[in-house]
GUDREN-584780 format. One record per residue (C-alpha): x, y, z; residue number from 0. Coordinates in pm, 1 decimal. Layout:
REM residues N
<<X Y Z> NUM>
...
This chain:
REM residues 450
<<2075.7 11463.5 5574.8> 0>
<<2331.7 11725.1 5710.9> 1>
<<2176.9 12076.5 5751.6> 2>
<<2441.4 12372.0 5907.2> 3>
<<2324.5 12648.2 6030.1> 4>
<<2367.1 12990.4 5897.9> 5>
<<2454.4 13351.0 6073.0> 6>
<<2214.3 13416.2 6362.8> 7>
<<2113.1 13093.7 6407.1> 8>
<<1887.1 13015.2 6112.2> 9>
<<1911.7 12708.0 5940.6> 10>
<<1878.2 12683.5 5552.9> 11>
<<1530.6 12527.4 5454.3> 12>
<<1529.6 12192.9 5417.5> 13>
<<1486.0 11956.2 5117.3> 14>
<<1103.7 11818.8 5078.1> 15>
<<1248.4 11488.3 5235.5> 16>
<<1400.4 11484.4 5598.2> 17>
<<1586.0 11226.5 5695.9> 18>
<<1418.3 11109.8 6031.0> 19>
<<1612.2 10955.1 6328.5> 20>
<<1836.1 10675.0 6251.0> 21>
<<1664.9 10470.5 6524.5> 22>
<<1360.0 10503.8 6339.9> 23>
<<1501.1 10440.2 5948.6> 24>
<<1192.9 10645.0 5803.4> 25>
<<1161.7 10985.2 5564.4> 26>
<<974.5 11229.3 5669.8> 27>
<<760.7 11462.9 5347.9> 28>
<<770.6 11801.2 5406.7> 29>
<<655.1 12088.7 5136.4> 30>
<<885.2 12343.9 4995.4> 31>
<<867.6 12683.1 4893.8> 32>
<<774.1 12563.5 4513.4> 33>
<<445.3 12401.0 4647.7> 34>
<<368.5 12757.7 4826.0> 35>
<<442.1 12917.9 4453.3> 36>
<<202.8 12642.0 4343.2> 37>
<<-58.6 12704.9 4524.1> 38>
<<-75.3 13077.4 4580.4> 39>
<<-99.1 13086.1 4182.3> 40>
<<-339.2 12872.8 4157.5> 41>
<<-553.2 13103.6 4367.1> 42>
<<-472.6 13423.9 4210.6> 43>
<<-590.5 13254.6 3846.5> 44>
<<-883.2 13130.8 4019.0> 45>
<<-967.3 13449.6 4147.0> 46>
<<-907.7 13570.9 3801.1> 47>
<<-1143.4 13298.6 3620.2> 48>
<<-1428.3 13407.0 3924.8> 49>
<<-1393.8 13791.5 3874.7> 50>
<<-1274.9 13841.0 4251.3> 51>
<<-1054.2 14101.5 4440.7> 52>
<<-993.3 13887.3 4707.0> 53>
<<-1027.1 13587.0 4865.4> 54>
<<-1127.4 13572.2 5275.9> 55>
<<-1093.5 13242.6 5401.5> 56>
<<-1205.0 13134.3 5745.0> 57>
<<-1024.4 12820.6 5889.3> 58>
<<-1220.6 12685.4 6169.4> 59>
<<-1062.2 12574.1 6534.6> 60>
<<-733.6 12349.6 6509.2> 61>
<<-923.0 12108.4 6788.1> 62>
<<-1273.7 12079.7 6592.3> 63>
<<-1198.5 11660.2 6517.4> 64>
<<-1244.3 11467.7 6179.8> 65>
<<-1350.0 11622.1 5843.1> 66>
<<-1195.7 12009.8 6022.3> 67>
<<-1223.7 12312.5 5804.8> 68>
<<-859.3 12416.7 5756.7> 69>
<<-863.5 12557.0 5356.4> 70>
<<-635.5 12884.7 5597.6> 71>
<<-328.3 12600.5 5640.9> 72>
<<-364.7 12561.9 5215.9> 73>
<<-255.7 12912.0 5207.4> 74>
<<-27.9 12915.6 5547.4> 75>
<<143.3 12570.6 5583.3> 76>
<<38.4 12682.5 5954.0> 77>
<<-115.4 12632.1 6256.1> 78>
<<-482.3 12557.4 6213.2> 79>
<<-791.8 12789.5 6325.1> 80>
<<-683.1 13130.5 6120.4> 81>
<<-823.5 13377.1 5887.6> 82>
<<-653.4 13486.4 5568.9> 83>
<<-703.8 13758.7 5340.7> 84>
<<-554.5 13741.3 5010.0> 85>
<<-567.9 14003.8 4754.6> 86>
<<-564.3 13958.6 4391.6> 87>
<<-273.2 14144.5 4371.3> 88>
<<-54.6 14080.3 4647.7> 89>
<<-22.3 13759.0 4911.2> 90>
<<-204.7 13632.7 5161.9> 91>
<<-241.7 13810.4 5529.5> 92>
<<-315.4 13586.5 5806.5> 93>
<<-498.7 13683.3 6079.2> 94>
<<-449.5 13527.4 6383.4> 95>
<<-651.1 13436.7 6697.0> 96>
<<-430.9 13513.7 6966.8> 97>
<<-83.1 13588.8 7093.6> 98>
<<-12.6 13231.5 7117.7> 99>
<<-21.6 13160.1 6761.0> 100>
<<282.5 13483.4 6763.7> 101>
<<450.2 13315.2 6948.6> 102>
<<449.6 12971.8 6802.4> 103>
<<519.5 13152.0 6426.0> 104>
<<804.8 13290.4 6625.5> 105>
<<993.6 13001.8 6732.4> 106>
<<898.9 12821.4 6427.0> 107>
<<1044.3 13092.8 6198.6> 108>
<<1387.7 12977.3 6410.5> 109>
<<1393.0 12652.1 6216.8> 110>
<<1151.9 12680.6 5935.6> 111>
<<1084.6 12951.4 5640.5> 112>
<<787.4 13007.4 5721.9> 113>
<<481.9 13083.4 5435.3> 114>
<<346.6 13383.8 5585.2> 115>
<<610.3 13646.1 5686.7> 116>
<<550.9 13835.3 6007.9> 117>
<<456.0 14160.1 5847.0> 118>
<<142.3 13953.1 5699.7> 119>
<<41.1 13859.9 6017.0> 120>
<<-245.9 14048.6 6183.6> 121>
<<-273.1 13975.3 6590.6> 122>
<<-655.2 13918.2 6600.7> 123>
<<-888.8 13755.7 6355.0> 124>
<<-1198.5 13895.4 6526.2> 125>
<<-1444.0 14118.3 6328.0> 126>
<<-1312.8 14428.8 6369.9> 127>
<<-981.1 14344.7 6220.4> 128>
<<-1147.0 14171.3 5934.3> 129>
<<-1296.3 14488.1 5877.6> 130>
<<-971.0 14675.8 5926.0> 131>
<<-751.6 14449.5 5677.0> 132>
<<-1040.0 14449.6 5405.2> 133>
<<-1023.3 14851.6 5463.2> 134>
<<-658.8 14900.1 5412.1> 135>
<<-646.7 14655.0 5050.2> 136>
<<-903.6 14909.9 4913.9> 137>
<<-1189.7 14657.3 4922.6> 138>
<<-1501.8 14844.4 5008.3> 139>
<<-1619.8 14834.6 4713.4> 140>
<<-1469.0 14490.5 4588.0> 141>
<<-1583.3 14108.9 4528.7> 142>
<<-1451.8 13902.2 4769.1> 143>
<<-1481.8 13552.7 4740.4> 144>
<<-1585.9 13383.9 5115.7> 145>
<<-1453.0 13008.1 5156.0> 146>
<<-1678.2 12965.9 5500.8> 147>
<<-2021.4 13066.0 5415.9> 148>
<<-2065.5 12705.3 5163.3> 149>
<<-2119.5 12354.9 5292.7> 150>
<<-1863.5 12186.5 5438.7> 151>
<<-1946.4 11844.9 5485.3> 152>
<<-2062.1 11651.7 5641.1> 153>
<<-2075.3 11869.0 5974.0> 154>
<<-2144.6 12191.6 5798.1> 155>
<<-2372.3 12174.0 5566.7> 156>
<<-2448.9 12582.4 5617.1> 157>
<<-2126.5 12737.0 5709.0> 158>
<<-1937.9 12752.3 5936.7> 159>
<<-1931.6 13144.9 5998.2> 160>
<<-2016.5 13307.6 6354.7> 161>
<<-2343.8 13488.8 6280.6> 162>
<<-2252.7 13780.4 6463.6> 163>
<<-1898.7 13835.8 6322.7> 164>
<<-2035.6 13829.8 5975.2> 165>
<<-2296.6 14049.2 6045.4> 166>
<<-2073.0 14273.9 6177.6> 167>
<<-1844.1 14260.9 5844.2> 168>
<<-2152.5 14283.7 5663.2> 169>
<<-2253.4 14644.5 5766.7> 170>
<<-1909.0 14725.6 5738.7> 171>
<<-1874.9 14681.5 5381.5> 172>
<<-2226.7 14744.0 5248.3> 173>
<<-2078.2 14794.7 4907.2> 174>
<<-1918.9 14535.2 4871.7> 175>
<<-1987.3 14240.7 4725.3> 176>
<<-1958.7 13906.3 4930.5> 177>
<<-1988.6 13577.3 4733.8> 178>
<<-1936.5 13194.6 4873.7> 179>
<<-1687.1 13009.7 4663.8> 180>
<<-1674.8 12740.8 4891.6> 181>
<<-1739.7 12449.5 4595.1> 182>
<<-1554.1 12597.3 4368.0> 183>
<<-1257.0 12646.1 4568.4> 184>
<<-1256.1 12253.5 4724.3> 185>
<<-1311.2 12158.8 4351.8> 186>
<<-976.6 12403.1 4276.2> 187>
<<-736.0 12240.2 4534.8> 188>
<<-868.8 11840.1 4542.4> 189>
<<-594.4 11771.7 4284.9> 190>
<<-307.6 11726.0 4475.8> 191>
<<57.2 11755.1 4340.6> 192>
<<313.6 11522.8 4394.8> 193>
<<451.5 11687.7 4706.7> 194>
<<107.0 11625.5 4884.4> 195>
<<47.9 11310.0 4738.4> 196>
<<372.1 11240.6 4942.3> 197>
<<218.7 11355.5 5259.2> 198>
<<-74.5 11125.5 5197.3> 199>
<<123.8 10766.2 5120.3> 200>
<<308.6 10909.7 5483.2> 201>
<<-51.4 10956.7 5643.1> 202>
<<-153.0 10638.4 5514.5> 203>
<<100.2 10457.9 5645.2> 204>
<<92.8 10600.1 6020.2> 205>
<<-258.0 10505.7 5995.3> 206>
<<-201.3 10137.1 5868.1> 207>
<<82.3 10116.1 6136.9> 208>
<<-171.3 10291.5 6403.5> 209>
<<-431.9 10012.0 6344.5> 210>
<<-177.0 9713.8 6354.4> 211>
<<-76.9 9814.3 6710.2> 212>
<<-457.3 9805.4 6766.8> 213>
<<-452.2 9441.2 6605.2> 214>
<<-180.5 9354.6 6803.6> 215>
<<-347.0 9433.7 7176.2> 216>
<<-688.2 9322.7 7158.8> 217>
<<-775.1 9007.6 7287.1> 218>
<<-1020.3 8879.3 7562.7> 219>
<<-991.9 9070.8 7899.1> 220>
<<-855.1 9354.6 7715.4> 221>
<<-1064.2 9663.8 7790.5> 222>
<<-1141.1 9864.5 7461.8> 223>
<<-938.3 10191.4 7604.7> 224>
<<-627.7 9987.3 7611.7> 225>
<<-653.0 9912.9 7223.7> 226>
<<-804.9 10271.7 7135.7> 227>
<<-457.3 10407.3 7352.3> 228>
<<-276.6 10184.9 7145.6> 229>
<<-375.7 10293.6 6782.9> 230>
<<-341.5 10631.5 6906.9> 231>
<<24.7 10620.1 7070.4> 232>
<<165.7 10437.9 6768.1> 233>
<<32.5 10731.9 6568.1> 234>
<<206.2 10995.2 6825.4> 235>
<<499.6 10823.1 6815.3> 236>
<<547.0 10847.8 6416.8> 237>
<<499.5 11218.0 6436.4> 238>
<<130.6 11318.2 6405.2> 239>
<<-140.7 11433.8 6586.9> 240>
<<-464.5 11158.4 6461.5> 241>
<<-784.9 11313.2 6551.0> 242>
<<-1020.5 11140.6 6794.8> 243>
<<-1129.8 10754.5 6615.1> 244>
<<-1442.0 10614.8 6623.3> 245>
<<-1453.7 10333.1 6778.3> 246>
<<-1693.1 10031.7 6952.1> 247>
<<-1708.3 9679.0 7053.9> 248>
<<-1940.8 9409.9 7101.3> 249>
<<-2088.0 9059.6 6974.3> 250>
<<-2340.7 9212.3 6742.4> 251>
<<-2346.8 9648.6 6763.9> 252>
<<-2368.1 9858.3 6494.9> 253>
<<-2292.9 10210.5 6626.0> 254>
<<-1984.9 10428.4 6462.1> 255>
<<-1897.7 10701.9 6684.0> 256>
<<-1643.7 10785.8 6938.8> 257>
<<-1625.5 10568.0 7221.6> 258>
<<-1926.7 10601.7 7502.9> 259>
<<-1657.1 10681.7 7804.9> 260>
<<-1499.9 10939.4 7620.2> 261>
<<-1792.1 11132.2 7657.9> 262>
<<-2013.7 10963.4 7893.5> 263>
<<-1917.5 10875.4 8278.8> 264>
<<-1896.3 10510.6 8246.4> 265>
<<-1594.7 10253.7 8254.2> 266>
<<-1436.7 10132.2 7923.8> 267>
<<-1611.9 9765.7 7813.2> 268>
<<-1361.4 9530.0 7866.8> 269>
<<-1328.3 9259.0 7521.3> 270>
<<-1487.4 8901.2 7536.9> 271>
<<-1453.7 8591.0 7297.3> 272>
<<-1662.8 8652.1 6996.6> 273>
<<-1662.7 9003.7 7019.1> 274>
<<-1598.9 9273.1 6681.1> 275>
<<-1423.8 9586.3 6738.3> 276>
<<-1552.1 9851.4 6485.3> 277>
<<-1315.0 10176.4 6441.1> 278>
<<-1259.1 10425.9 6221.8> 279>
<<-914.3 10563.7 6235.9> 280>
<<-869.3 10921.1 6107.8> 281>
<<-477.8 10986.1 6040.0> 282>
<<-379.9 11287.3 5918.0> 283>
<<-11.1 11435.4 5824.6> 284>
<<66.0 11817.4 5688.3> 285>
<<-303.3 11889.2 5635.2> 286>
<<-383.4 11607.3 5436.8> 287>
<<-580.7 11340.7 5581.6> 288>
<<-614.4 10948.7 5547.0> 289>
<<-920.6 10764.8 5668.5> 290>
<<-904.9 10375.3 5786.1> 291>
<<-1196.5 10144.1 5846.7> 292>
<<-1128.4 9864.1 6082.5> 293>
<<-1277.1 9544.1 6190.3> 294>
<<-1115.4 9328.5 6426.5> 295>
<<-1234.9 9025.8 6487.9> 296>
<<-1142.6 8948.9 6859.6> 297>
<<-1105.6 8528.8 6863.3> 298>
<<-1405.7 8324.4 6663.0> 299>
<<-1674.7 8522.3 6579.0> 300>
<<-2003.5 8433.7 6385.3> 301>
<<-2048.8 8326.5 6076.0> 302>
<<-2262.5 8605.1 5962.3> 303>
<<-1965.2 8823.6 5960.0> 304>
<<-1761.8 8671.5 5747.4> 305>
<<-2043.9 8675.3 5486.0> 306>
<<-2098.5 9043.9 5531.9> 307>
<<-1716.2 9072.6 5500.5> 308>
<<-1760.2 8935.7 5159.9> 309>
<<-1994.7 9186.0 5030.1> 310>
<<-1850.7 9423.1 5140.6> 311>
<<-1517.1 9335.8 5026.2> 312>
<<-1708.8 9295.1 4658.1> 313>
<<-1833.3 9653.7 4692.1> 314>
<<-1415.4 9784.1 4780.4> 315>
<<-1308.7 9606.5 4471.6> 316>
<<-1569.8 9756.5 4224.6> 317>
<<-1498.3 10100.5 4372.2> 318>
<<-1136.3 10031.4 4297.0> 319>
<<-1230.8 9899.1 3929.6> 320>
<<-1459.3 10201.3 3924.0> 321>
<<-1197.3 10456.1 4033.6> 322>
<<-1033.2 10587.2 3665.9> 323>
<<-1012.4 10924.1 3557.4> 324>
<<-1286.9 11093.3 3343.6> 325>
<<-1555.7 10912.0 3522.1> 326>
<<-1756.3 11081.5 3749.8> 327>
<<-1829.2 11014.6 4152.4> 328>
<<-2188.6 10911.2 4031.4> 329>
<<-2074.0 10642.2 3852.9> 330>
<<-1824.2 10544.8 4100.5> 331>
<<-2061.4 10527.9 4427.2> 332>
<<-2330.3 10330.9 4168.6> 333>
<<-2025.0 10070.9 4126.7> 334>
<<-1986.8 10020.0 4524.8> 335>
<<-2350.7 9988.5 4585.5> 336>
<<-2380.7 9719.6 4318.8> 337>
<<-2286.7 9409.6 4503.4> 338>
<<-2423.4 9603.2 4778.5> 339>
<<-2768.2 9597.6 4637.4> 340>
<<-2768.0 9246.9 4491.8> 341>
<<-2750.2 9076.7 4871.8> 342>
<<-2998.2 9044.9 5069.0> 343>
<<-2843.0 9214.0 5402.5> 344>
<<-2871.9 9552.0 5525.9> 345>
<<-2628.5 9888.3 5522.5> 346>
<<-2606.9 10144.1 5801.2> 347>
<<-2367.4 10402.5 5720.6> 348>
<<-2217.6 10586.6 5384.2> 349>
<<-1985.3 10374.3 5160.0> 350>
<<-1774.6 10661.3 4993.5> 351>
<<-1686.8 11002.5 5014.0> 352>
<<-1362.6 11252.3 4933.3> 353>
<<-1139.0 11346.1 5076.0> 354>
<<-888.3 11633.8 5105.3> 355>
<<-1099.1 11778.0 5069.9> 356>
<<-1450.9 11618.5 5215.6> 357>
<<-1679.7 11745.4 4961.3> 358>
<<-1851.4 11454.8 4762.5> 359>
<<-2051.0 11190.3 4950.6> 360>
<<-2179.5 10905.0 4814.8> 361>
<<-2587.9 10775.4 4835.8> 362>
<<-2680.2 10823.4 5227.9> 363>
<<-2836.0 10495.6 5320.2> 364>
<<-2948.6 10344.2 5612.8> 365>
<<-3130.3 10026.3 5742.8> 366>
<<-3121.6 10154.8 6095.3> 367>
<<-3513.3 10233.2 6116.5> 368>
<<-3549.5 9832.4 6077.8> 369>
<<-3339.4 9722.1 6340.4> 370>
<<-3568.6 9635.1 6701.5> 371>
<<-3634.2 9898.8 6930.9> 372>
<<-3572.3 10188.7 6587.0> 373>
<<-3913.8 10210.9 6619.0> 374>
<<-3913.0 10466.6 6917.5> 375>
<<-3634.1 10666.0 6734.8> 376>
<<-3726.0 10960.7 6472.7> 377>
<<-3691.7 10855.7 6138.4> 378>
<<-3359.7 10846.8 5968.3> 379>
<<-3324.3 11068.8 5652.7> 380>
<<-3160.7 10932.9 5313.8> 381>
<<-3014.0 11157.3 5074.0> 382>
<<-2881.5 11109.5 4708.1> 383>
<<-2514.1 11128.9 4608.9> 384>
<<-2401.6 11502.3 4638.0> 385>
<<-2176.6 11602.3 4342.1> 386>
<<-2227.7 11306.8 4110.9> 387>
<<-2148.0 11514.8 3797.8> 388>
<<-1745.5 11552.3 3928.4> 389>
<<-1543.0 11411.7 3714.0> 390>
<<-1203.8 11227.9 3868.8> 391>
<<-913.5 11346.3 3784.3> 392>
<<-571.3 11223.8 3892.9> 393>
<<-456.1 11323.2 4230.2> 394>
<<-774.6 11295.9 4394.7> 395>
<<-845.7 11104.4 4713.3> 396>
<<-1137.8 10904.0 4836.4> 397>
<<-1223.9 10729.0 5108.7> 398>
<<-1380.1 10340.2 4971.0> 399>
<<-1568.7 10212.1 5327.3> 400>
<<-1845.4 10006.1 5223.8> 401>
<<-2019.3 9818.3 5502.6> 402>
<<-2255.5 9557.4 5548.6> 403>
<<-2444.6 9355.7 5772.7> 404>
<<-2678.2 9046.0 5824.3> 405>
<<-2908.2 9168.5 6104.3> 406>
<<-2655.5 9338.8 6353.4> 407>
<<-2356.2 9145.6 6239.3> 408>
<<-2140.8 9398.0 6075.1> 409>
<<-1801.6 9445.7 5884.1> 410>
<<-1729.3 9770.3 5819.0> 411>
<<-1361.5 9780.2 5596.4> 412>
<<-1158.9 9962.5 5369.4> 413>
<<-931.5 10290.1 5322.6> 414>
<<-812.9 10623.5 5150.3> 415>
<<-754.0 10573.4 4770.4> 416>
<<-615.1 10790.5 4497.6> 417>
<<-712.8 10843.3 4174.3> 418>
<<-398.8 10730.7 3942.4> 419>
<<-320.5 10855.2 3587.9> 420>
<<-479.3 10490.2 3450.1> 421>
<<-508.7 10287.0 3726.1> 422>
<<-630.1 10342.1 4122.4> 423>
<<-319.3 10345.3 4379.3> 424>
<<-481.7 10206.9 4662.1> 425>
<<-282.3 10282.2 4994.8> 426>
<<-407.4 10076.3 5259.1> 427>
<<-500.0 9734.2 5168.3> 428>
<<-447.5 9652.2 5483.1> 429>
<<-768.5 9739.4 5659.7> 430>
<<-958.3 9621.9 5344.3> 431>
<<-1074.4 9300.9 5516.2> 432>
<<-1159.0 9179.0 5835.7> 433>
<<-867.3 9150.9 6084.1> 434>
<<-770.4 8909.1 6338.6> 435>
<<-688.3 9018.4 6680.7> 436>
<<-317.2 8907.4 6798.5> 437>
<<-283.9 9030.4 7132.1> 438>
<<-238.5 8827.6 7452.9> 439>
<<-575.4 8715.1 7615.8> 440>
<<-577.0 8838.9 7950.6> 441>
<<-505.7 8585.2 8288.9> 442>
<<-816.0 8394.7 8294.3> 443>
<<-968.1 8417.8 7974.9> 444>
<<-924.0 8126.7 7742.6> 445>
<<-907.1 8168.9 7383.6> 446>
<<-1000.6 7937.5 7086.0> 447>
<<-758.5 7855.7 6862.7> 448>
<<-832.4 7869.6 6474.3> 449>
């Protein structure tokens, strides 16, 4: 679409939908001033239904990886790792870490309206100016709600607040009254409208597009960092930043973290005949976030895993089945585990969870401790489902990832789904099943052909 610019070289705010390059023949969702309305209401009522002044909202740091604290860029449509303030009875301030983030909000307010004007920006977000913006809104004496002091899960289970900076706010303000709302809030904002439901379908379909590229280079010879590059290029070049996947390789491992040589000093494995790559591919587009579990199967692989790949592909389709509004997450993670529980294999890692935000995660269960060698290795800790009493409602995501394994054979599979007004909309069917690597075997490896 045309845009011209106006008087001082601003240009008018444009529509929800861009259109993106012609090369590339793809829209691009962006959110308008309506969903700011939208949301900054629904915070003032729910301030209102809580009995709160204000809301104080710590986002944590833009680079902190998968399942990131950001509830400041629901208020901001901003750059990540802010604090914001919002008053009952007025809008949001956001207080910023540095001058950096000035300066970005400066050249951004060149081509965007942006959320937060620059007289609601405070240059520092450390304790002091907490203090000094909860001061001048009269609060001394108010209830302030605290999004930051809750669980945030799963990396957070106790906060995420600096000890010393609260402590500091704390004899501030002895009067006043400090309360987490951390629950209630995610609860609040895990509907999403339309406008980001449109930012998901986008997010899910960078990450669907990120893991064929990964489909499309593996093969024998191939080292794993060449196919992890891959996934994470194609997401770059379709306009997002994807956080850091999991990601690991072998003939029979069962790990699910980031790869060993990005944090160890070691060279990247390089792919062999037989071999599963097992990655977890977190996209993410606007602030709202997709998840995608991958299996690749590089050439023939064992049998084994194509029986796992069946229960766990039974376990996807219950959740789906499972997935309709006025049920509640209990009943949906005791549909995934069914077919889960009636085989006779083992399970090493959770099998659902929301998202947008992470708050709800199904049954914790492990076989790990029976795996050889586990027996050195402390004992791993199962937990119940947390929140089984939420009820689904439409607009709500979830990530459906059951896995399964016989012995160390495992297929780990699925993707983000949404909670329709009947039915599920499931967005990437695509990495709900075991994939087949295409890529071209490298000079002197031979490959089997199916």
């Amino acid at each position: 679409m045309a845009t011209t610019k106006q008087p001082g070289g601003r240009r008018p705010r444009p529509n929800r939908v861009h259109d993106a390059p012609e090369e590339r023949g793809m829209t691009v969702p962006t959110l308008s001033t309506a969903e700011r309305d939208r949301r900054w209401e629904l915070a003032r009522a729910f301030m209102e239904h809580e009995g709160l002044d204000a809301l104080l909202v710590f986002g944590e740091h833009e680079d902190a990886g998968p399942a990131q604290v950001a509830y400041d860029t629901w208020f901001t449509n901003g750059r990540p790792g802010t604090t914001v303030v919002f008053p009952r009875t007025g809008d949001p301030l956001c207080l910023l870490p540095g001058p950096l983030f000035i300066a970005d909000h400066l050249e951004s307010s060149r081509r965007d309206d942006m959320w937060i004007p620059p007289g609601n920006l405070r240059g520092s977000r450390h304790s002091a100016a907490i203090a000094e913006t909860l001061g001048g809104l009269g609060l001394a004496k108010g209830r302030i709600g605290v999004v930051g002091l809750g669980p945030h899960l799963p990396w957070h289970p106790e906060g995420i607040l600096p000890y010393r900076l609260w402590d500091t706010v704390l004899s501030r303000f002895p009067q006043a009254e400090f309360t987490p709302v951390d629950v209630a809030f995610a609860q609040l904002v895990s509907r999403l409208s339309p406008e980001e439901l449109d930012l998901v379908r986008h997010s899910a379909a960078i990450g669907d597009a990120m893991v064929r590229a990964m489909v499309g280079t593996a093969a024998p010879g191939v080292s794993e960092s060449e196919v992890y590059a891959a996934g994470m290029s194609e997401g770059y070049r379709r306009g997002t930043l994807p956080a850091a996947m999991h990601f690991w390789s072998g003939p029979d491992q069962v790990a699910s973290a980031p790869p060993e040589w990005g944090y160890r000093a070691k060279a990247p494995r390089v792919l062999l005949e037989g071999d599963v790559i097992y990655a977890e591919v977190f996209c993410n587009f606007g602030g709202r976030h997709t998840q995608h579990q991958v299996t690749i199967a590089v050439g023939e692989v064992h049998e084994d895993f194509h029986r796992a790949g069946a229960v766990a592909r039974a376990a996807y389709d219950a959740g789906l089945e499972a997935l309709r509004p006025g049920r509640t997450f209990g009943e949906l993670v005791e549909a995934v585990h069914e077919p889960i529980l009636a085989a006779d294999g083992s399970v090493y890692s959770i099998a659902v969870h929301s998202l947008n935000p992470g708050l709800a995660l199904g049954a914790i269960r492990t076989d790990v401790g029976g795996l050889p060698g586990a027996e050195d290795y402390p004992p791993v800790p199962e937990g119940g489902t947390l929140f089984a009493d939420m009820v689904l409602e439409p607009g709500m995501t979830f990530v459906l990832e059951p896995n399964y394994a016989f012995g160390r054979r495992m297929v780990h599979l699925g993707g983000t789904v949404v909670v329709g007004e009947d039915r599920p909309v499931e967005l990437n069917p695509y990495t709900a099943k075991i994939l087949r690597a295409a890529g071209t075997p490298a000079p002197g490896h031979r490959r089997s052909v199916a």
